[in-house]
C-alpha positions as CSV (number, residue, x, y, z in Angstrom):
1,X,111.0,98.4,122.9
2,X,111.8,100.1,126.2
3,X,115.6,101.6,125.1
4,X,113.6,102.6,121.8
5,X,111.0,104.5,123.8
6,X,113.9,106.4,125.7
7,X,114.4,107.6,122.6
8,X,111.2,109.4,121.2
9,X,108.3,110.7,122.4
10,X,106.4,108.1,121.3
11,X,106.1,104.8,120.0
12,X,103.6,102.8,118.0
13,X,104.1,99.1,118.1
14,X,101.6,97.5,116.1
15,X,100.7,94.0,114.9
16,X,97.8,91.9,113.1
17,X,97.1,89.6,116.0
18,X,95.2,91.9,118.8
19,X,95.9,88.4,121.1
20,X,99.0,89.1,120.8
21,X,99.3,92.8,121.5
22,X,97.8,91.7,125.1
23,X,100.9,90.2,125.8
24,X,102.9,93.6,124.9
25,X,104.6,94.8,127.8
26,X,103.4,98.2,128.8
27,X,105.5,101.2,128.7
28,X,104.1,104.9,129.3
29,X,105.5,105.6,125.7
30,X,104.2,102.8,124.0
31,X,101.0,103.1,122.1
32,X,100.0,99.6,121.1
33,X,97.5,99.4,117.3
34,X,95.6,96.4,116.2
35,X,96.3,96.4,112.6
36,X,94.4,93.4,110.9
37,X,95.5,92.8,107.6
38,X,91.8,93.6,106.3
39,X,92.8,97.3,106.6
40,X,92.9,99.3,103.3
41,X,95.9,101.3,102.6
42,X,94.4,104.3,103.7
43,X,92.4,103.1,107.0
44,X,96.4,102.0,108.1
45,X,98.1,105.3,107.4
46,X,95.4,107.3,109.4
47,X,96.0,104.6,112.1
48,X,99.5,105.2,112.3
49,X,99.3,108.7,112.3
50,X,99.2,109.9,108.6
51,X,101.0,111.0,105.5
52,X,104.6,112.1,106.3
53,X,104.0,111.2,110.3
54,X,106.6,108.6,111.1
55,X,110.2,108.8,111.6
56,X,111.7,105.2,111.8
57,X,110.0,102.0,111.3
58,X,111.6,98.7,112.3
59,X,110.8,95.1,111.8
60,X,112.9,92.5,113.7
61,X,113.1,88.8,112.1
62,X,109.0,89.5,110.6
63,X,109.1,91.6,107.7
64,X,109.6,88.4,105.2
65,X,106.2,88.1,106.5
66,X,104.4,91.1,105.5
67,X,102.7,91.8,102.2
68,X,105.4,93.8,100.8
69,X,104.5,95.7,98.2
70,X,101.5,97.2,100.2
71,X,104.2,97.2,103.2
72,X,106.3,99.4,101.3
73,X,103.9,101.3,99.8
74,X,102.2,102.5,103.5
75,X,105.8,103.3,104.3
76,X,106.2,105.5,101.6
77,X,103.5,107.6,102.6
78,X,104.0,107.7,106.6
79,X,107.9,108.8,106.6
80,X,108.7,111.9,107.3
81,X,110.5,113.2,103.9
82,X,113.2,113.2,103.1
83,X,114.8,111.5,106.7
84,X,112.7,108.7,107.4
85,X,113.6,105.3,107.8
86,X,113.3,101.8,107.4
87,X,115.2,99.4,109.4
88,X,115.0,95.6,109.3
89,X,116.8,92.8,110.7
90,X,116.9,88.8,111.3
91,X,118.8,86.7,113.7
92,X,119.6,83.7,110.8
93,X,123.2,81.8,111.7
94,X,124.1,80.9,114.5
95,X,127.9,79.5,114.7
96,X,127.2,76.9,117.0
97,X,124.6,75.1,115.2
98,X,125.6,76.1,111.6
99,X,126.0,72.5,110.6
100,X,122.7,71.1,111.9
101,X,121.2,74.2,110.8
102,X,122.5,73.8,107.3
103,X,121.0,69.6,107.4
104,X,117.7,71.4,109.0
105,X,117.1,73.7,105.9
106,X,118.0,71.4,103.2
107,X,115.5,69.2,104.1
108,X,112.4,71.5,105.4
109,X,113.1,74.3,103.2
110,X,111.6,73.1,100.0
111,X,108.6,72.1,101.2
112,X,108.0,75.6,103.7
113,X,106.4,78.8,102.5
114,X,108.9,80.6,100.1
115,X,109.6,83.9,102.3
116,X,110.9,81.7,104.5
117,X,114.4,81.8,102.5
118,X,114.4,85.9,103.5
119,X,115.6,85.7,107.0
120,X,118.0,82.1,106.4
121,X,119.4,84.3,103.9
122,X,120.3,87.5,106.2
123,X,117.3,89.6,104.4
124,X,120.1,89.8,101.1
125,X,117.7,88.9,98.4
126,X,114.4,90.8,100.2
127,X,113.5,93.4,97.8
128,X,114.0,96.4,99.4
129,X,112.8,99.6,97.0
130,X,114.4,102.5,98.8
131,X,117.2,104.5,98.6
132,X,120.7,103.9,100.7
133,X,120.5,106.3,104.0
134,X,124.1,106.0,103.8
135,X,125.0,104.5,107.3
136,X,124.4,100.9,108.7
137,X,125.4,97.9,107.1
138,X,122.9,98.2,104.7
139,X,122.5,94.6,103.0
140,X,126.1,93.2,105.0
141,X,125.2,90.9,107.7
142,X,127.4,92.0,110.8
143,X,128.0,89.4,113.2
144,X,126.3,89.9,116.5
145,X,127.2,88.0,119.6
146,X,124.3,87.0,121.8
147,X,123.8,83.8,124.0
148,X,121.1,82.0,124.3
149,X,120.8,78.7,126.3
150,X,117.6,76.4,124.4
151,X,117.3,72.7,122.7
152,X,117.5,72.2,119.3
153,X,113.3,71.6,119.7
154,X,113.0,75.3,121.7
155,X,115.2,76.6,118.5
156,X,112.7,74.8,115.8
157,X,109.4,75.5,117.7
């Protein structure tokens, strides 16, 4: 959040669970909005700002999560035409575990809410109504390198 901040004047980092925003860490550009999921369509874009107000919305490893279609349609209406943007990502292989991972989703999958397969997928099949902005790797997975030291129970919980 802090490298993104460095990089606009400001930021709105929003989420449903106001306990959770009071874990946020604080940042001078960060402006932190409880948005309950009981908000109309409306009540959220005047929240965020307005029509047309927002230049780049990102979602890492949630939006499987969201109610898309009103998701995408609140998007819509607060990027900035015709240059705003939607970026999403998921962290959903990891090389290490690939084989445990792949015995761990065979057997919990079919019985786990449906979105789930979004994100074990690499966000592929998430319906995604916009145009191509023409950079990125739009809908390729590229391989990113990060280590992380946990259990196999820290990786499940």
């Amino acid at each position: 959040m802090y490298q993104l901040a460095e990089h606009y004047d400001q930021v709105i980092a929003t989420d449903a669970s106001a306990a959770q925003l009071k874990h946020a860490a604080k940042h001078p550009k960060v402006h932190y909005l409880h948005t309950p999921i009981s908000l109309s369509e409306d009540e959220l874009v005047s929240k965020l700002g307005g029509d047309n107000s927002i230049d780049l919305i990102i979602s890492a490893t949630a939006v499987h999560w969201f109610d898309l279609p009103f998701f995408y349609s609140v998007a819509n209406r607060v990027l900035k035409k015709p240059h705003g943007i939607i970026a999403v990502w998921t962290f959903y292989d990891m090389r290490d575990l690939k084989k445990s991972m792949k015995m761990l989703r065979e057997a919990v999958l079919p019985y786990c809410d449906p979105r789930l397969c979004y994100p074990l997928e690499g966000y592929r099949k998430l319906p995604f109504p916009f145009e191509s902005a023409g950079y990125g790797c739009e809908g390729s997975p590229i391989e990113l390198d990060t280590e992380v030291k946990m259990t196999f129970d820290e990786y499940v919980k």
